[in-house]
C-alpha positions in Angstrom: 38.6 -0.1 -17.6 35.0 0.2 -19.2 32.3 -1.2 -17.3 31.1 -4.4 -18.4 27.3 -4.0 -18.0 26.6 -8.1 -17.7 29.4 -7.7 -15.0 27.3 -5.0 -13.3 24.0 -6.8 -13.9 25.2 -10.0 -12.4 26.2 -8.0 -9.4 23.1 -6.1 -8.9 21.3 -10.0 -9.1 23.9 -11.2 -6.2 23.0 -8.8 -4.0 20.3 -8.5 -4.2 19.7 -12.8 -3.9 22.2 -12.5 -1.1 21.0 -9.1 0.8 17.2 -9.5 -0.1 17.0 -5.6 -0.2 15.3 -3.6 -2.9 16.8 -4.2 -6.1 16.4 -0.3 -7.7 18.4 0.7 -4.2 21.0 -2.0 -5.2 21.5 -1.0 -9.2 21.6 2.6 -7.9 24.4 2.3 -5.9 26.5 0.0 -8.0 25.8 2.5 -11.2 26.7 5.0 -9.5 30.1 4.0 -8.2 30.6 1.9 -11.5 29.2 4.3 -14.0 29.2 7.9 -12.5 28.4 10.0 -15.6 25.3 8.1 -16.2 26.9 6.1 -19.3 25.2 4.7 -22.1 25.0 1.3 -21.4 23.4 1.9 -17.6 20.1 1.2 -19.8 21.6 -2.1 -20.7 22.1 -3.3 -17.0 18.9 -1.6 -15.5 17.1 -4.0 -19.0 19.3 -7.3 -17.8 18.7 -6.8 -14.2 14.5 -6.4 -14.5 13.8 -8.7 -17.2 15.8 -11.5 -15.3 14.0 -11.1 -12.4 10.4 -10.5 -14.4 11.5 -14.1 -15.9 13.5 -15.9 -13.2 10.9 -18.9 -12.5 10.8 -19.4 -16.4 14.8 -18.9 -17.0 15.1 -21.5 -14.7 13.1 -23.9 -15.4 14.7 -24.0 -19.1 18.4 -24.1 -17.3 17.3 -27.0 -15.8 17.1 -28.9 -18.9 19.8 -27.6 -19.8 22.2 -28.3 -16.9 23.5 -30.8 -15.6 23.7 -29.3 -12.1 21.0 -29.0 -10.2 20.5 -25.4 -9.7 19.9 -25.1 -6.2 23.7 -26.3 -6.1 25.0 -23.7 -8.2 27.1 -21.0 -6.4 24.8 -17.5 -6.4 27.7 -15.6 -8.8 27.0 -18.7 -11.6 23.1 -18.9 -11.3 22.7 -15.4 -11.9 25.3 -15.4 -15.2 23.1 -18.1 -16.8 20.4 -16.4 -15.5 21.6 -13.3 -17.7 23.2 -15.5 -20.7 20.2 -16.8 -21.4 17.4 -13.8 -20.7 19.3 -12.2 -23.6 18.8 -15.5 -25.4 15.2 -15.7 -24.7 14.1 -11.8 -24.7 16.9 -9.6 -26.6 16.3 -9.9 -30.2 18.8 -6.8 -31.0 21.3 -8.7 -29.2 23.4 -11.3 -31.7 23.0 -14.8 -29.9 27.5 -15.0 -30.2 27.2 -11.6 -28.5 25.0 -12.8 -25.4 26.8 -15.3 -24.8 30.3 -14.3 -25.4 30.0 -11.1 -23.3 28.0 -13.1 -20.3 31.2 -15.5 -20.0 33.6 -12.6 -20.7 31.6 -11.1 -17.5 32.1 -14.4 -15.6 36.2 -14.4 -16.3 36.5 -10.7 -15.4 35.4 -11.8 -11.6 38.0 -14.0 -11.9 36.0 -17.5 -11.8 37.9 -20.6 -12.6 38.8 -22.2 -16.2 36.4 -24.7 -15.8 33.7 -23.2 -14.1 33.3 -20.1 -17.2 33.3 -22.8 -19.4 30.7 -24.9 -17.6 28.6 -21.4 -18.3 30.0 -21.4 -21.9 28.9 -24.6 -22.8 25.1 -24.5 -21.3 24.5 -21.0 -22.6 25.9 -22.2 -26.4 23.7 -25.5 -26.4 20.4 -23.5 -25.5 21.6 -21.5 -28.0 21.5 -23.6 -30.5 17.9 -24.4 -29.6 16.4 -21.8 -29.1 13.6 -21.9 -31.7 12.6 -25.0 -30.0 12.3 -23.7 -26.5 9.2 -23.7 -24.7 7.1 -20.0 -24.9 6.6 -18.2 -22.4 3.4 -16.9 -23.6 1.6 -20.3 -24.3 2.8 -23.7 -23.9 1.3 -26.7 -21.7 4.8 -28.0 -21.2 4.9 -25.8 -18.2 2.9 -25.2 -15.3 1.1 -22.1 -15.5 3.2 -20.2 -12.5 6.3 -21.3 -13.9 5.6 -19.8 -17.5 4.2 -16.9 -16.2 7.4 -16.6 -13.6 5.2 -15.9 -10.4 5.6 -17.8 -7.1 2.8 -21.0 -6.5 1.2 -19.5 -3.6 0.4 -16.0 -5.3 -0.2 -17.1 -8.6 -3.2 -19.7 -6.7 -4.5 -16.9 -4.5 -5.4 -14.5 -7.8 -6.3 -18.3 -10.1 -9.1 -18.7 -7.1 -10.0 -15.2 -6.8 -10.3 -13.6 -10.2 -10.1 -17.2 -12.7 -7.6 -18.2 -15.2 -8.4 -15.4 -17.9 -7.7 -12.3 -15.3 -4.9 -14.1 -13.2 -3.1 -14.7 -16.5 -3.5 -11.0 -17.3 -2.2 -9.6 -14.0 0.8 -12.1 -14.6 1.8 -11.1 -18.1 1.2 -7.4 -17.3 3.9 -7.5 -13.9 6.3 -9.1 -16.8 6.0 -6.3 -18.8 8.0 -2.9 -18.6 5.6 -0.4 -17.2 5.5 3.0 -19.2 7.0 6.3 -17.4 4.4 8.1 -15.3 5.1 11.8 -14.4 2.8 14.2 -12.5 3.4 17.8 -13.9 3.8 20.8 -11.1 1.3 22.7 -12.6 2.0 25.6 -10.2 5.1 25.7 -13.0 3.7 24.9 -15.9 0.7 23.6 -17.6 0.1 19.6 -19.0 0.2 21.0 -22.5 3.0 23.2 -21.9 5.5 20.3 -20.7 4.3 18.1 -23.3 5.2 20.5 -25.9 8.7 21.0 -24.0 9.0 17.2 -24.1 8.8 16.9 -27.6 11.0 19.5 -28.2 13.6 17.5 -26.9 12.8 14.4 -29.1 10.5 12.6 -26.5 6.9 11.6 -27.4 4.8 12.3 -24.4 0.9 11.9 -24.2 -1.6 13.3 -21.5 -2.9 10.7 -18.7 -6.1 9.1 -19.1 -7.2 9.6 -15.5 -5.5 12.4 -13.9 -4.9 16.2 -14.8 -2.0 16.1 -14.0 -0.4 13.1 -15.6 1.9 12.7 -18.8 3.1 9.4 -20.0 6.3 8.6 -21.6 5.4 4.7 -23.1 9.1 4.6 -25.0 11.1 6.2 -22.5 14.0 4.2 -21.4 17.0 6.9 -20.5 17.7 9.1 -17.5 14.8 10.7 -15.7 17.1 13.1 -14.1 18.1 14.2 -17.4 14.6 15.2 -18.7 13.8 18.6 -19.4 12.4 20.2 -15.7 13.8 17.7 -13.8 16.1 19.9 -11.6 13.6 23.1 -11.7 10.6 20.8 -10.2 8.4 20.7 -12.6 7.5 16.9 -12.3 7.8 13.6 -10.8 7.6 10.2 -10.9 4.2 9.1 -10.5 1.6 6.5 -11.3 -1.9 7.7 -12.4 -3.0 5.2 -9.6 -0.7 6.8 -6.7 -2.0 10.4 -8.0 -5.8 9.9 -7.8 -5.2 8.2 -4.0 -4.1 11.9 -3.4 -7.4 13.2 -4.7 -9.7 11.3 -2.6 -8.7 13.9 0.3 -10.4 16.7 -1.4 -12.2 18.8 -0.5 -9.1 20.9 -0.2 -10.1 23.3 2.6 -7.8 25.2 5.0 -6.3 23.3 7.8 -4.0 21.3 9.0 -2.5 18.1 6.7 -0.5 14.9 7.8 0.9 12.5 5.6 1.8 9.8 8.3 3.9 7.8 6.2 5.4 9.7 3.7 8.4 7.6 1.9 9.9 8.9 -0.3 6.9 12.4 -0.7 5.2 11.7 -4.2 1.9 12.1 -2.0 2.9 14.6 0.1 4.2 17.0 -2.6 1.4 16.2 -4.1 -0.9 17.1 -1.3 1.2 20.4 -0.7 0.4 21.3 -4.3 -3.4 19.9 -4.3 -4.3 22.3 -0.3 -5.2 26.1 -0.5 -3.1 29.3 0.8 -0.5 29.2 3.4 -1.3 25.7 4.8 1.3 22.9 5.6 1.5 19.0 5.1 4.0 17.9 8.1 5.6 14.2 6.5 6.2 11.3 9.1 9.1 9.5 8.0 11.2 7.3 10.1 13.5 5.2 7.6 16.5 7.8 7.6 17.8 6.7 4.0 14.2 7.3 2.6 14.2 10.5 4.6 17.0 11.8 3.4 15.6 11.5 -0.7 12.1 12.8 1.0 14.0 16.1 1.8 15.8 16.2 -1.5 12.6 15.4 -3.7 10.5 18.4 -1.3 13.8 20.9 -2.2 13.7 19.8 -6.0 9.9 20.8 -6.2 10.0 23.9 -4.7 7.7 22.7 -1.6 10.1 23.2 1.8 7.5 26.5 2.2 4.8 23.5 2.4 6.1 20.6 3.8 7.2 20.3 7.5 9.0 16.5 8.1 9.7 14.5 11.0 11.7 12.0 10.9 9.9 9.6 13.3 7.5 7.0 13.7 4.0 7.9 13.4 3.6 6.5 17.3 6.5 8.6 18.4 5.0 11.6 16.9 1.6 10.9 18.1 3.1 11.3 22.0 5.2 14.5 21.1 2.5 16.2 19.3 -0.1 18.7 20.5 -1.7 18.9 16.8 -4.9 17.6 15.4 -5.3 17.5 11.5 -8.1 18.4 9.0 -7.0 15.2 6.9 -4.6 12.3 7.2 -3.0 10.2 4.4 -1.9 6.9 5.4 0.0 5.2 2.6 0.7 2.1 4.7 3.7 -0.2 4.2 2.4 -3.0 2.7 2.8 -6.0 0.5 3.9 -4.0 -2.9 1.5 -6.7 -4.3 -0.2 -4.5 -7.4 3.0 -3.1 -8.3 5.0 -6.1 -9.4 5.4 -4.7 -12.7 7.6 -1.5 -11.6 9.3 -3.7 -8.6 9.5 -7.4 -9.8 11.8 -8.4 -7.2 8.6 -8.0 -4.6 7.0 -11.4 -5.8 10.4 -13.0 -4.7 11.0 -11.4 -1.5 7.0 -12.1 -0.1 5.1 -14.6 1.2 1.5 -15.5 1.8 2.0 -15.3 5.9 3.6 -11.6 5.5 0.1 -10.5 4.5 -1.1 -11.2 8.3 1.7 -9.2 9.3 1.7 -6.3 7.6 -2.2 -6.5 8.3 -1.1 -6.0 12.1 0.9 -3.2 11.2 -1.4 -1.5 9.1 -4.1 -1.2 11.5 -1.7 -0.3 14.4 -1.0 3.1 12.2 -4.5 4.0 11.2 -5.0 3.6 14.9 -2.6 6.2 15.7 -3.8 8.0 12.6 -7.1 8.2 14.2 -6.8 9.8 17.3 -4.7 12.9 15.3 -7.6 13.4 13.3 -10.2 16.3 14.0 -14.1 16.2 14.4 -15.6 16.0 11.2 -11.9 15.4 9.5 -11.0 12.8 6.4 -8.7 9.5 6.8 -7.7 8.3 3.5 -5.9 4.3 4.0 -4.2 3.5 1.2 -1.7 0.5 -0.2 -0.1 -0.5 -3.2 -1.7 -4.1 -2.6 -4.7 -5.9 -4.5 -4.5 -8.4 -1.5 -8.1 -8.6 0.9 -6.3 -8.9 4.1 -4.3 -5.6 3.4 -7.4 -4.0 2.0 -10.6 -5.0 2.6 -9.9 -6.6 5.5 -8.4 -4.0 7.3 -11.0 -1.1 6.3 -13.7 -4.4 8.1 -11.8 -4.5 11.6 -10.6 -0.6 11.6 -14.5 0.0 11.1 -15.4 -2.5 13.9 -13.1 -1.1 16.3 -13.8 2.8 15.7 -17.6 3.5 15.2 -17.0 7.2 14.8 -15.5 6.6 11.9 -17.7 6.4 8.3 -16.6 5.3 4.5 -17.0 8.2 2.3 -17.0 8.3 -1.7 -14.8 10.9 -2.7 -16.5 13.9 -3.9 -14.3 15.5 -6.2 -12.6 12.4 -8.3 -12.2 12.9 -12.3 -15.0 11.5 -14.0 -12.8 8.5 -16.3 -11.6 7.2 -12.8 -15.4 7.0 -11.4 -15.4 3.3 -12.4 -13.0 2.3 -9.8 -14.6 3.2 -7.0 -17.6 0.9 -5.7 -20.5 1.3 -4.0 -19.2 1.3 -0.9 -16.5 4.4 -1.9 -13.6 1.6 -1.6 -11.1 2.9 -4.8 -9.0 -0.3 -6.2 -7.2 -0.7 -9.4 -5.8 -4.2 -10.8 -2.6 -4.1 -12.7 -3.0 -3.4 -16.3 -1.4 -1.5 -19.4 -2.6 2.1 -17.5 -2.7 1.5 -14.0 -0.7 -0.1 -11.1 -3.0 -2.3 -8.4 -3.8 0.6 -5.2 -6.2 0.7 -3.0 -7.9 3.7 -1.3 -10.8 4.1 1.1 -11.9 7.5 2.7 -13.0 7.8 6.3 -15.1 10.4 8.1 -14.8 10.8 11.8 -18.5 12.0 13.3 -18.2 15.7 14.7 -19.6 14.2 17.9 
């Protein structure tokens, strides 16, 4: 039987409500047990799934009115159906209004939900239907509190109102609603900017140089199967925001020496790095997550780097008491909030709250401790996060500073000239979501030779 993509989008939305684990993991898995040959309507879900949970505080506060069960009563299988019915209402112009809401109930009857129940969903899907035109926007409205139009949680969407003002907490919002354009960072010990470009377009793809970065291209209309683009299997790019590719940069200069990437994910930084340091040098990865290791491994073998690249799978305390080494430069990309990346990972403004930014504080200084004492005379520390939040940034640079003396903030010295802007007097790099960038933060450390 073909797979019904609402059915698989509705899925994807349960467990991910019910698990709390990363959605992208979640669709992954499904689409690839449901859909193995990468079938054309795997678009279709990976569309349903994001925008609904881009939208969710907004999709529900129009069910509501619509419904005349409260929502917090609903059963998880029928919150997320409406939840889908109606985001193709709402947000899927291409998509005949009989079509969305046909093919969300024909979902709901394929998981064999009772007579009553899939019309329940039937009938509150075809009387918003009906209405749509009269619907409150999402865009501007003051029927709606601002949070709830702009589908962000209270607490978060306060903390950025207090900090930055309406104007730019209103901008952050609408761009982490929006689908962020497809990033790539070329290997250009393959093959030149210009010369994948020209490869791209061969194949029917419009691609355009970064603004920032040499090595960037962006694909704004790309919507299909990154592993089916052209040098995808040969290594000669991946997936990469200009933001996470100049964090990389602020460890220049690239001399010889050691390299550690302490926590190294999935390895977009330290391939990166591997590609960015001179001769026969290594980076060794820290890893201890054994599912992110395992794709760490795989992404190094793909680009050509297992010559470079030396992983542990460990905690970077466990490999601070095994280890005889001291680097020339340490990256750490510290677990954090996912705060400035909303946009790529909307789930993450569901899954946090404002007293996990205390705790992933802890943690964070707790590695750049360990970081510290790896690090040679006269070597660099770069701290980074995928956070716009003080406590994560800020914050932590403050107390590390307090606590270590030896240790100095740094401007980097080799940083394209376009990117200058977002690094302040202090040398602290931070972005802010927008149409270019993700929200990162950087700072570069120098331990004293003494």
């Amino acid at each position: 039987m073909k797979a019904n993509p609402r059915q698989l989008a509705i899925t994807v939305l349960c467990q991910r409500q019910e698990t709390g684990h990363p959605v992208d993991l979640i669709r992954d898995n499904i689409l690839k047990k449901a859909m193995p040959d990468n079938a054309k309507d795997s678009p279709l879900v990976t569309a349903l799934v994001y925008g609904v949970l881009r939208w969710q505080r907004y999709l529900d506060a129009i069910l509501q009115d619509f419904s005349s069960h409260p929502l917090h009563k609903m059963k998880n299988l029928t919150l997320q159906s409406l939840r889908v019915g109606l985001f193709q209402l709402c947000f899927m112009d291409r998509i005949p209004a009989s079509a969305a809401v046909n093919e969300t109930v024909k979902a709901l009857k394929e998981s064999r939900q009772p007579k009553w129940l899939t019309g329940f969903v039937n009938g509150v899907l075809r009387n918003i239907a009906r209405q749509t035109e009269t619907l409150p926007s999402p865009w501007d409205n003051n029927l709606m509190p601002p949070a709830v139009r702009l589908s962000h949680p209270d607490w978060l969407y306060q903390r950025w109102l207090v900090r930055y003002g309406e104007n730019t907490a209103t901008r952050i919002c609408t761009t982490n609603n929006q689908q962020a354009p497809l990033v790539l960072r070329v290997n250009t010990k393959l093959m030149t900017r210009e010369a994948f470009i020209s490869e791209l377009e061969k194949c029917g793809i419009t691609a355009q140089p970064g603004i920032y970065c040499p090595e960037a291209v962006v694909l704004s209309d790309f919507r299909g199967d990154i592993a089916g683009l052209s040098g995808y299997a040969s290594g000669t790019f991946m997936v990469q925001d200009e933001g996470a590719q100049l964090i990389s940069l602020m460890l220049g200069p690239f001399d010889a020496g050691n390299y550690l990437d302490g926590c190294a994910g999935l390895g977009g930084k330290t391939i990166h790095l591997a590609q960015l340091i001179p001769g026969d040098n290594q980076v060794v990865a820290i890893e201890p997550n054994p599912m992110r290791f395992k794709l760490l491994q795989e992404n190094i073998k793909r680009m050509g780097m297992a010559d470079r690249v030396s992983c542990r799978q460990s905690t970077l305390a466990d490999f601070q008491d095994k280890t005889d080494g001291i680097f020339t430069a340490i990256l750490v990309d510290a677990p954090c909030s996912g705060l400035g990346v909303i946009r790529r990972h909307p789930d993450i403004r569901w899954n946090r709250s404002e007293d996990d930014l205390q705790r992933y504080q802890a943690a964070q200084l707790k590695l750049l401790s360990e970081a510290s004492a790896l690090l040679a005379p006269g070597g660099v520390l770069v701290y980074a996060t995928c956070s716009i939040e003080p406590e994560e940034n800020e914050e932590v640079m403050a107390q590390f500073l307090a606590a270590q003396p030896q240790f100095a903030l740094s401007s980097p010295p080799y940083f394209p000239p376009d990117a200058q802007r977002f690094v302040n007097n202090k040398g602290l790099f931070q972005t802010e979501p927008d149409e270019t960038l993700d929200g990162f933060f950087a700072a570069r450390l120098v331990k004293s030779k003494e």
